[in-house]
N, C-alpha and C positions, 0 to 999 in steps of 0.2 A: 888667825890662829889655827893652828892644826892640831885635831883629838886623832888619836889614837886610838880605834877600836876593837879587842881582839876575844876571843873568848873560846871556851872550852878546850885547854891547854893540857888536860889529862896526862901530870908530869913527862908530858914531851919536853925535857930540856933541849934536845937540841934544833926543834922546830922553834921554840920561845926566841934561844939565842941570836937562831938566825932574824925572825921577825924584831926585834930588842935592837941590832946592828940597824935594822933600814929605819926602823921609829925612832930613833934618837933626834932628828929634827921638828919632831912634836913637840908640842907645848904640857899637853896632858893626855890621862889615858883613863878608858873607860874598859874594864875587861867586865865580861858577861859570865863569870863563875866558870865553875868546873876547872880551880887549881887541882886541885886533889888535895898533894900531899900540902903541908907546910910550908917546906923547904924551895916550894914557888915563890913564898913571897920575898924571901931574901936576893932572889935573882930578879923581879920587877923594881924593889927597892933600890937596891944597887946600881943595878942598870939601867935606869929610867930618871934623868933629872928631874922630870915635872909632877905636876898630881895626881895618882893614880886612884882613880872611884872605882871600888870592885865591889859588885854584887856576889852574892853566894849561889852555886847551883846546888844541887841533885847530889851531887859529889866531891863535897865538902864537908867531910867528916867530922874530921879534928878541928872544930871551931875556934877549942883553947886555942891550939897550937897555934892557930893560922892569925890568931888574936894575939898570942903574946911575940909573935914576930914581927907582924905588921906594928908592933908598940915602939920597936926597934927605928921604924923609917917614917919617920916625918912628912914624907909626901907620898904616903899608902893611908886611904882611907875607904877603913870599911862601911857598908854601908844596909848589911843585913841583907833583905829579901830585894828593896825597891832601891835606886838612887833616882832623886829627884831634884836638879838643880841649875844654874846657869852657867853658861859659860862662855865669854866675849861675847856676850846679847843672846845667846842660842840657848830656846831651853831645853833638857836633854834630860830624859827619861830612862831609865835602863832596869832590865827583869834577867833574868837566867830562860824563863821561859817560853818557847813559841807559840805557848798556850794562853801568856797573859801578856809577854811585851807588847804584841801590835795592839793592844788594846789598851793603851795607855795615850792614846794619841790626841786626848781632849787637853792633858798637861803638858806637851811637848810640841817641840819644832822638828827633834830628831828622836827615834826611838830606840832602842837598839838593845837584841837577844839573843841567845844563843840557844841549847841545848838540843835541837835536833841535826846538828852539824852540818847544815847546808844553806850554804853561800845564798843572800838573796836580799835585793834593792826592790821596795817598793814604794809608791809616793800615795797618801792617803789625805787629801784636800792637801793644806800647804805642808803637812806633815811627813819629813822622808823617814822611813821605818827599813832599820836594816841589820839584816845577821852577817858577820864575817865572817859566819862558817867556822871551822874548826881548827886551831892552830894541831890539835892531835892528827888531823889526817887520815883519820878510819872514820868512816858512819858505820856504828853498832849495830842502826837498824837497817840497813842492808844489810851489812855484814861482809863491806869490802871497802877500801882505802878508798879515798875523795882529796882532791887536794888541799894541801894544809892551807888556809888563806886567813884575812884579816885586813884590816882599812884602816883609812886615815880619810878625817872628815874635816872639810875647810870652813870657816865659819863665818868668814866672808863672801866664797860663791855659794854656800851651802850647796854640794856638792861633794860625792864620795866617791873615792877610790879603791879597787882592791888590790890586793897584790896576794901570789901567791908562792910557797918555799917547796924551790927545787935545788934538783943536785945534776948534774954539775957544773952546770953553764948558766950565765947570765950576766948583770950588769956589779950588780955591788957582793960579792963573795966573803961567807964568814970565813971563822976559824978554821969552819970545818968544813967547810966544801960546800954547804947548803948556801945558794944562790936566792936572793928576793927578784918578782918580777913583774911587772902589772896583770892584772888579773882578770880576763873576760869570762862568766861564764858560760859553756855552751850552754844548749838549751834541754839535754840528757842530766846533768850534773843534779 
């Protein structure tokens, strides 16, 4: 089975989109918060067959809203501050923050956070802990663009992948020109 992991989307629709085109062969999807607006959940809903567990960040305002959308899609489930659960045998942890995800790793097989926007695999006893980095593509706390990335996690090799959204070249091409493409990071990023 393949999870889907992305997070801190900060209404980038068209970095979503393009990531949304290459994830469609997932099974399910764990997003690490920071939709923003509302109007994100109707585009994971829609576009997204499988079950998506979203955690809330930092920047998720309108809870209503994000609440009475998500009421809409039957395979959006919120899941407040922590998600804690199983999935094809893997257990999986997930926070908004890189101040409390890795440190969930006594409940979990995989962990997985976001909010500081930078990309990062690390293995903590049998436990892989890891951020996809930012589908928005800017770190705030520099204060300059990072590539937009996100992963997919197997739950058979327990092993993760990244992939990162560029333009204009690559292997699987959106709508709009944003290309998906595996994702290495260097060691500056």
């Amino acid at each position: 089975m393949k999870i889907a992991i992305i997070s801190d989307i900060h209404d980038n629709i068209w970095n979503l989109r393009a990531a949304l085109a290459r994830l469609g062969a997932c099974d399910t999807m764990v997003c690490c918060g920071d939709l923003c607006s509302p109007f994100v959940i109707p585009m994971l809903g829609s576009s997204f067959a499988g079950t998506i567990h979203v955690v809330f960040g930092n920047n998720d305002a309108d809870l209503f809203r994000i609440t009475q959308n998500a009421s809409r899609f039957p395979n959006v489930a919120l899941h407040g501050e922590v998600f804690f659960g199983v999935i094809d045998g893997v257990r999986v942890a997930a926070n908004h923050y890189n101040s409390i995800g890795p440190h969930l790793t006594d409940a979990a097989d995989l962990v997985c956070y976001g909010h500081n926007h930078v990309y990062a695999v690390e293995k903590k006893g049998t436990t892989l802990i890891v951020n996809p980095g930012a589908i928005m593509g800017f770190n705030p706390g520099l204060g300059h663009d990072v590539p937009a990335t996100f992963m997919v996690y197997d739950t058979e090799t327990r092993e993760v992948e990244g992939y990162s959204i560029e333009t204009p070249h690559g292997s699987e091409t959106s709508a709009d020109g944003s290309t998906v493409k595996p994702y290495e990071p260097s060691t500056n990023v």
